[in-house]
C-alpha positions as CSV (number, residue, x, y, z in Angstrom):
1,X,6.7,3.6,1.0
2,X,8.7,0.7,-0.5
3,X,9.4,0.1,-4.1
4,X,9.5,-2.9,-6.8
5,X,11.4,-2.1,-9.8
6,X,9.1,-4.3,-12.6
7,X,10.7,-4.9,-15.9
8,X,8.6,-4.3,-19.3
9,X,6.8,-7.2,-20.9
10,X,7.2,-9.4,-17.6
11,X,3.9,-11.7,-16.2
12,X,4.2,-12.0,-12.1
13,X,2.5,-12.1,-8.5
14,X,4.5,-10.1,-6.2
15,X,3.9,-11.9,-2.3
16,X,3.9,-9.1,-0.2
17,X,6.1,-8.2,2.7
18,X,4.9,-7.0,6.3
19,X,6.7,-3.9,5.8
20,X,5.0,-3.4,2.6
21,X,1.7,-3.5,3.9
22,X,2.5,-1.8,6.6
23,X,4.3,1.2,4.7
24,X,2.6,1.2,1.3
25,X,4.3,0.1,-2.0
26,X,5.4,1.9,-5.1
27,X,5.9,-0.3,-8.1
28,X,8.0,1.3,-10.8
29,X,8.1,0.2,-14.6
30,X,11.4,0.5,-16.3
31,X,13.1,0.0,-19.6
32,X,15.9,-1.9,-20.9
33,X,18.2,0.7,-19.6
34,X,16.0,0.7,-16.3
35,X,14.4,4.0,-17.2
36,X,11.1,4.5,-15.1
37,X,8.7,4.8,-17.6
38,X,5.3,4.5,-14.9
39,X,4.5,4.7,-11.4
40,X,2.3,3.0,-9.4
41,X,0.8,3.4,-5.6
42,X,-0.4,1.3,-3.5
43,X,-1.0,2.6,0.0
44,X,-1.7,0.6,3.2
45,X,-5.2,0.8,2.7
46,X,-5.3,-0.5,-0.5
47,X,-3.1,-3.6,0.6
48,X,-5.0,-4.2,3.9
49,X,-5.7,-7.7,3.2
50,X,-3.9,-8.3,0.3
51,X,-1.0,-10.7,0.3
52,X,-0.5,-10.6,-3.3
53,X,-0.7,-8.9,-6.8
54,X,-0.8,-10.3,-9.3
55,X,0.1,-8.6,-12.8
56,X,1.6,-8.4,-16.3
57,X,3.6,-5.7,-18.3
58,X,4.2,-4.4,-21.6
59,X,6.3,-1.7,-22.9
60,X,4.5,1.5,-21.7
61,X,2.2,0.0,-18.7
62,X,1.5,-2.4,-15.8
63,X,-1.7,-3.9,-16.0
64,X,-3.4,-5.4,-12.2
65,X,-5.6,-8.5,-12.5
66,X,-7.0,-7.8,-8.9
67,X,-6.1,-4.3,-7.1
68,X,-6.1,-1.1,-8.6
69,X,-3.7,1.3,-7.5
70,X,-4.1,4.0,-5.1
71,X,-1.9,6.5,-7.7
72,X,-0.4,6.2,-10.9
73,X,1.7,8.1,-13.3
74,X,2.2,6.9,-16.8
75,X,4.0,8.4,-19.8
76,X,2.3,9.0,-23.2
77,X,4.7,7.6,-25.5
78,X,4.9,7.5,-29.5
79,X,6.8,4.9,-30.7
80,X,8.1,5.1,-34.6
């Protein structure tokens, strides 16, 4: 499976690759400090014909405007 590091609070479509689509993807939110704080799985059926995805970010989540993703993991976070 390849990976895409996405950075919080970012607005983006991601053009996939062959290998990709062929492999599955795992796009990974990270911090400031590039700490993962979600995980996201797309696998190659999902991205059968798919060339893009298109989302946005904030500090504790990816949001997808057209695919939903195969897996996810996503931390609970409190923030004071």
């Amino acid at each position: 499976m390849e990976t895409r590091i996405i950075h919080c609070n970012t607005k983006d479509i991601l053009n996939l690759t062959l290998s990709e689509k062929s492999n599955g993807l795992e796009m990974v939110l990270v911090d400031t400090q590039n700490v993962p704080i979600a995980r996201y799985g797309f696998d190659m059926e999902k991205l059968k014909g798919v060339n893009s995805i298109s989302y946005h970010s904030n500090n504790i989540r990816i949001h997808f405007d057209d695919i939903n993703p195969t897996s996810l993991s996503e931390l609970d976070t409190v923030v004071e």
